[in-house]
PLY file of the C-alpha trace (Angstrom):
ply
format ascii 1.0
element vertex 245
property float x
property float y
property float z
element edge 244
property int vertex1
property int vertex2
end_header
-8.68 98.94 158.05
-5.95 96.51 157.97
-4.77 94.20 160.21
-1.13 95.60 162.34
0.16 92.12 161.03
-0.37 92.69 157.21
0.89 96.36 157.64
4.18 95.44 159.18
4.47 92.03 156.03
3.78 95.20 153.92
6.43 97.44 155.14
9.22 94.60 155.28
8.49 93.60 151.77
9.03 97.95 150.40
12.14 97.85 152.96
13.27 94.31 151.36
12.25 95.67 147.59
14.05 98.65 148.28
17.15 97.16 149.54
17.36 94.95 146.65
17.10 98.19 144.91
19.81 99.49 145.90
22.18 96.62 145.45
20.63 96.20 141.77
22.10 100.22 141.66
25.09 99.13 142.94
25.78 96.09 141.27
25.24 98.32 137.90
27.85 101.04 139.16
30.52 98.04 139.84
29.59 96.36 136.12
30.05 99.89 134.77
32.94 100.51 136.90
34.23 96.99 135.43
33.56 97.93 131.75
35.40 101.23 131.71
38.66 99.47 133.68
38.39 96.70 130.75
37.94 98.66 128.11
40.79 101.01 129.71
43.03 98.04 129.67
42.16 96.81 126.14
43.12 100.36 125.02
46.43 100.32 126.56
47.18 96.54 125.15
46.10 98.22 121.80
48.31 101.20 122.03
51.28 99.05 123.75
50.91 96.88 120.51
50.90 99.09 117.62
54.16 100.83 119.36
55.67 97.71 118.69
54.52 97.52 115.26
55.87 101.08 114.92
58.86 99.64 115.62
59.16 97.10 113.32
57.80 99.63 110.61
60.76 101.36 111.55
63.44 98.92 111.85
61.89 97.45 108.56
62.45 101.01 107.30
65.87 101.57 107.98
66.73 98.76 105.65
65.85 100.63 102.59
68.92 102.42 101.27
67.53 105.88 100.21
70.11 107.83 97.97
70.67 111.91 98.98
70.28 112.51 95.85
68.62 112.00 92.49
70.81 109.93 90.23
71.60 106.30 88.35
73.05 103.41 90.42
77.19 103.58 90.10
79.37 100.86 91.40
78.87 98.56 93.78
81.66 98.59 96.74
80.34 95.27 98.38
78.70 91.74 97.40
75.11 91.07 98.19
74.24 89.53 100.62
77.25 90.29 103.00
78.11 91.41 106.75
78.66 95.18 106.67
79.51 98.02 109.30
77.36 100.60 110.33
78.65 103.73 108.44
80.16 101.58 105.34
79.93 102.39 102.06
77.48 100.29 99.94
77.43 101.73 96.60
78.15 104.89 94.29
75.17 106.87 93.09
76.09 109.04 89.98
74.14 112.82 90.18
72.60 113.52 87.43
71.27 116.79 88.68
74.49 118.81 88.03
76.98 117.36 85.56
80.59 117.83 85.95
83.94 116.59 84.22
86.97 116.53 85.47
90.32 118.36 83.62
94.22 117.12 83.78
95.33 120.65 83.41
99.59 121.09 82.85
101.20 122.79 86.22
102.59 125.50 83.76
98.67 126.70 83.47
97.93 126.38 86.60
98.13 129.72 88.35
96.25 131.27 85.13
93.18 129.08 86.21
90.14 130.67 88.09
86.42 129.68 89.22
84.26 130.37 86.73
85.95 130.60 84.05
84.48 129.36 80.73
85.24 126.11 79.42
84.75 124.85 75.72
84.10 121.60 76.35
83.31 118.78 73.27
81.59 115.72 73.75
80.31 113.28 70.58
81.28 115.98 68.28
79.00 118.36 69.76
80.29 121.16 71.49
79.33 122.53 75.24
79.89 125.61 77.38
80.93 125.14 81.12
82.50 126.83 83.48
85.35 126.14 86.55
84.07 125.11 89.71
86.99 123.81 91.70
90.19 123.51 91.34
92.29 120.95 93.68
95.37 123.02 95.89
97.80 120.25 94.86
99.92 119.21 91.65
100.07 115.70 90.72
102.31 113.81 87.82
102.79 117.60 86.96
99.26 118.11 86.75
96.37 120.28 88.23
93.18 118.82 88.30
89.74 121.31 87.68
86.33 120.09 87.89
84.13 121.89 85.28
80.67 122.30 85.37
78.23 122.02 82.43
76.15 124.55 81.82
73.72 122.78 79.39
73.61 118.92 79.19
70.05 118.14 79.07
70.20 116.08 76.13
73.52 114.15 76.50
73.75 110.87 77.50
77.10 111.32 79.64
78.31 108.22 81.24
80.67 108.09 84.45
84.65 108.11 83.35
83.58 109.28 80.07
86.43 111.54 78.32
86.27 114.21 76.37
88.19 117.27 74.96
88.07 120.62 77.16
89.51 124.05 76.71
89.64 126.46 79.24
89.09 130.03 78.02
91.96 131.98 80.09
91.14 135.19 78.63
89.03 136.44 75.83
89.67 139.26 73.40
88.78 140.95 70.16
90.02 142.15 67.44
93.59 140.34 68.30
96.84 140.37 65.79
97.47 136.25 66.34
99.74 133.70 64.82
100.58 130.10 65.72
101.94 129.22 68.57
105.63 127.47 67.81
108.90 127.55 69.56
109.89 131.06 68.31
108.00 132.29 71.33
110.92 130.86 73.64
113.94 130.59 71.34
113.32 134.20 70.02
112.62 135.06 73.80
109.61 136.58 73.17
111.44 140.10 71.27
112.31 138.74 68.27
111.24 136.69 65.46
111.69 136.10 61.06
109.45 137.47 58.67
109.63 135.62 55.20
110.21 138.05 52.31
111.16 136.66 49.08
112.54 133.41 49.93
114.06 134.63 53.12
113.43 135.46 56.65
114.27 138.47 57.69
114.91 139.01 61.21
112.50 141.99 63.20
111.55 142.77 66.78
108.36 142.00 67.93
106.30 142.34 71.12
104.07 139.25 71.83
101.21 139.78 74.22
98.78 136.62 75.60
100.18 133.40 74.83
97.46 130.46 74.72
97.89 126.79 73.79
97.78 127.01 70.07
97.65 131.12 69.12
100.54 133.81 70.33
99.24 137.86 70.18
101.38 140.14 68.43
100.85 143.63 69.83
103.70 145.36 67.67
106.15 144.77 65.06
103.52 142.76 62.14
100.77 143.01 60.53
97.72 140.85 59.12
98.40 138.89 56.14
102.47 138.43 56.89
104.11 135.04 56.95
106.45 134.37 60.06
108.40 131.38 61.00
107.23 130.00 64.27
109.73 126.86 64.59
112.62 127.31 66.58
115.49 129.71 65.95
118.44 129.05 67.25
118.97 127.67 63.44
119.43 131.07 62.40
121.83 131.90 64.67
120.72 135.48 65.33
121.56 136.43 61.61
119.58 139.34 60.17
118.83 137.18 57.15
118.49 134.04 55.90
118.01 132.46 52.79
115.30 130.04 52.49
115.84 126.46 50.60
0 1
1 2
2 3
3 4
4 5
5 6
6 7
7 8
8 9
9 10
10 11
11 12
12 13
13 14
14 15
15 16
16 17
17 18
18 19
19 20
20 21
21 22
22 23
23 24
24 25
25 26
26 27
27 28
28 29
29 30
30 31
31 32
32 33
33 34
34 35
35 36
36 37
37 38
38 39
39 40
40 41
41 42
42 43
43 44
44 45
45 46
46 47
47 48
48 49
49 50
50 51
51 52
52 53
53 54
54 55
55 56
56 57
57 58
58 59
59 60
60 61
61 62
62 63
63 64
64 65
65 66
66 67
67 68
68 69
69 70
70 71
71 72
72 73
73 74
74 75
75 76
76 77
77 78
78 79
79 80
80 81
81 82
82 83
83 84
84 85
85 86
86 87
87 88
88 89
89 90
90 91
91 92
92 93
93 94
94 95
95 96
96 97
97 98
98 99
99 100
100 101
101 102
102 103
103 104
104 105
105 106
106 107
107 108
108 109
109 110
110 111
111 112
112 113
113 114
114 115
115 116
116 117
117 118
118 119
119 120
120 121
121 122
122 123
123 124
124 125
125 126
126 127
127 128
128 129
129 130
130 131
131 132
132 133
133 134
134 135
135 136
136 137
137 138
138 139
139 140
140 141
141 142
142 143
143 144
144 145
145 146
146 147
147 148
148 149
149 150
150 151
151 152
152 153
153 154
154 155
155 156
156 157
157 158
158 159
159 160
160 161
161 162
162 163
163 164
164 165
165 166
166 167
167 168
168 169
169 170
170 171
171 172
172 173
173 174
174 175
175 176
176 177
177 178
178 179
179 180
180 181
181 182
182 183
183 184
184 185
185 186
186 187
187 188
188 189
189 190
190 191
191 192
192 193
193 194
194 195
195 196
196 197
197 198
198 199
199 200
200 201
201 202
202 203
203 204
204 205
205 206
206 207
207 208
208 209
209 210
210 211
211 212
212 213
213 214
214 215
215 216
216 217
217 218
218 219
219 220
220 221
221 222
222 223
223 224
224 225
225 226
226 227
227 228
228 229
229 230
230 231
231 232
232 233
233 234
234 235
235 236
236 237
237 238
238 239
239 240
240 241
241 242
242 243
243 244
């Protein structure tokens, strides 16, 4: 038996203990409550951060100057360390990838040139195959230019506005009946031209075929081993021989 007075001391101290319970509880949900909003917040100030040093990465970035292609540094088309435009050209980078060279072809050839045609091309002594791969529409100082592309140059050291010696290979044939190219071709017109028998030259028609820089096809009218005149032959005066000094 216990007094009513203890008994009632008792209960307000479990109703007290219980309260303070409670608000412990509570006080633990707010502090937790606290911690996640915090840490919430840090996160964000973290993330906010590195998007600004993204940023930088990137405008840090865009200084570099990152060629299109793989090659050797060219020319320079501005000074260091100057003012430019957005869009302007900096510098030249030469491809090494895919060489090319660049012909002066006369106008008089140029309706006999095609893409890929063959090129003998002859660098350092050393002679090279290529082959046409663009040809510019327009004529200039009587001239068509051709870019030419090499088809082996792995073991050349070509340098930009390097020249060499190129001839374009309009046609090929075999077995061909050729002599030097002179200026019978046009002064003969083509149908006629002087064999040289026994100290003279004798006059005979002839039908030439391809005509190239240096060689002329005979299709009729010689044969191999003859000697012909090839300069020009308006000497002659359309005699059908001549005596030769």
């Amino acid at each position: 038996m216990i007094r009513r007075l203890d008994f009632d001391i008792a209960k307000d101290n479990l109703t007290k203990a219980e309260l303070e319970f409670d608000h412990a509880k509570r006080k633990v949900e707010l502090a937790r409550d606290k911690l996640a909003f915090e840490q919430s917040s840090r996160a964000q100030n973290i993330h906010r951060q590195q998007l600004v040093v993204n940023e930088l990465e990137r405008k840090v970035a865009a200084l570099n100057i990152t060629a299109p292609v793989t090659g050797q540094l060219g020319n320079w088309l501005v000074e260091q360390q100057s003012h430019v435009l957005p869009g302007q050209a900096l510098l030249t980078v030469i491809d090494l990838s895919q060489y090319e060279a660049e012909l002066a072809v006369p106008e008089s050839y140029a309706r006999d040139l095609l893409a890929n045609q063959q090129v003998e091309i002859v660098i350092a002594n050393q002679q090279l195959n290529g082959v046409i791969s663009h040809i510019a529409p327009e004529v200039r100082n009587n001239q068509v230019s051709a870019r030419v592309r090499f088809e082996q140059a792995d073991t050349l050291a070509l340098r930009q506005s390097q020249r060499l010696t190129a001839r374009v290979i309009l046609e090929h044939k075999t077995n061909v009946l050729k002599i030097a190219r002179g200026d019978f071709v046009s002064s003969g017109g083509g149908r006629q031209a002087y064999q040289v028998l026994d100290n003279q030259a004798v006059r005979k028609n002839v039908e030439l075929g391809a005509l190239s820089v240096q060689w002329v096809e005979i299709l009729s009218g010689a044969a191999e081993g003859e000697q012909w005149v090839i300069s020009n032959l308006n000497d002659f005066q359309d005699q059908s021989r001549v005596n030769l000094n």
